[in-house]
C-alpha positions as CSV (number, residue, x, y, z in Angstrom):
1,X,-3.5,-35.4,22.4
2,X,-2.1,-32.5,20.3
3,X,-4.7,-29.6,20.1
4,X,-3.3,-27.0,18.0
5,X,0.8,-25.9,17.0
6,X,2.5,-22.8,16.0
7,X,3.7,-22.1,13.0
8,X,6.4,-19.1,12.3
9,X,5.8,-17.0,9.4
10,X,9.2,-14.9,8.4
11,X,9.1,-11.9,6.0
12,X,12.6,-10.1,5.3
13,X,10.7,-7.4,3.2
14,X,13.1,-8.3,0.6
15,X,12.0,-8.2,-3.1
16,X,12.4,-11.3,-5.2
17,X,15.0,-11.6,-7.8
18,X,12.8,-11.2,-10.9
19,X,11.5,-7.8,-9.4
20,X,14.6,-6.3,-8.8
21,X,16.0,-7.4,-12.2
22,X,13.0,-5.7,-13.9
23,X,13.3,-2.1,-11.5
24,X,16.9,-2.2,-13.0
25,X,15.8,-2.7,-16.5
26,X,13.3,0.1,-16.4
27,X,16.0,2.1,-14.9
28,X,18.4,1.9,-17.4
29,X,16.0,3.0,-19.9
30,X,14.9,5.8,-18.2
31,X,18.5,6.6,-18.0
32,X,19.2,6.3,-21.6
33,X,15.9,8.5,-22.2
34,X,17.9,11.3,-20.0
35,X,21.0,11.0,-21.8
36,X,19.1,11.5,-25.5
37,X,16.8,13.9,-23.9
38,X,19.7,16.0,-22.8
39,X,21.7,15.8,-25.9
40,X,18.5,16.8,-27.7
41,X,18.2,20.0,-25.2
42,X,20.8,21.0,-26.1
43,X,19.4,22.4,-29.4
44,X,15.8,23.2,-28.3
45,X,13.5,25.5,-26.2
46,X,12.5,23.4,-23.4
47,X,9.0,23.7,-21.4
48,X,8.5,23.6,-18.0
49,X,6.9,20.4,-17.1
50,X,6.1,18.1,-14.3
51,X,7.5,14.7,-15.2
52,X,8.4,12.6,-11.6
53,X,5.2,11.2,-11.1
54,X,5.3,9.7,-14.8
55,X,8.9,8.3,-13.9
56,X,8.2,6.8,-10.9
57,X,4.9,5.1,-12.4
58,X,7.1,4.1,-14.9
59,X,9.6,2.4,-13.2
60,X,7.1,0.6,-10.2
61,X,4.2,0.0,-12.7
């Protein structure tokens, strides 16, 4: 008579392939932001401003 059985539950804490392909997208935008940003900058008065919390929502919205 079988009462009850294990069962083993793995987790690699990996991120699926869709994710990952997404975090890259969002990253290479961000990055061409920078680029047109600084080329921009070049040419303008620039303000002091707090902007890492809005990039990093951003990218892991």
């Amino acid at each position: 008579m079988t009462i009850g059985y294990w069962r083993t539950v793995k987790f690699s804490g990996a991120l699926p392939a869709r994710r990952i392909n997404e975090l890259l997208q969002r990253v290479e935008i961000l990055q061409q932001a920078v680029m047109f940003a600084r080329e921009e900058a070049n040419n303008s008065e620039v303000e002091e401003q707090r902007v890492g919390e809005r990039i990093f929502q951003f990218i892991f919205r």
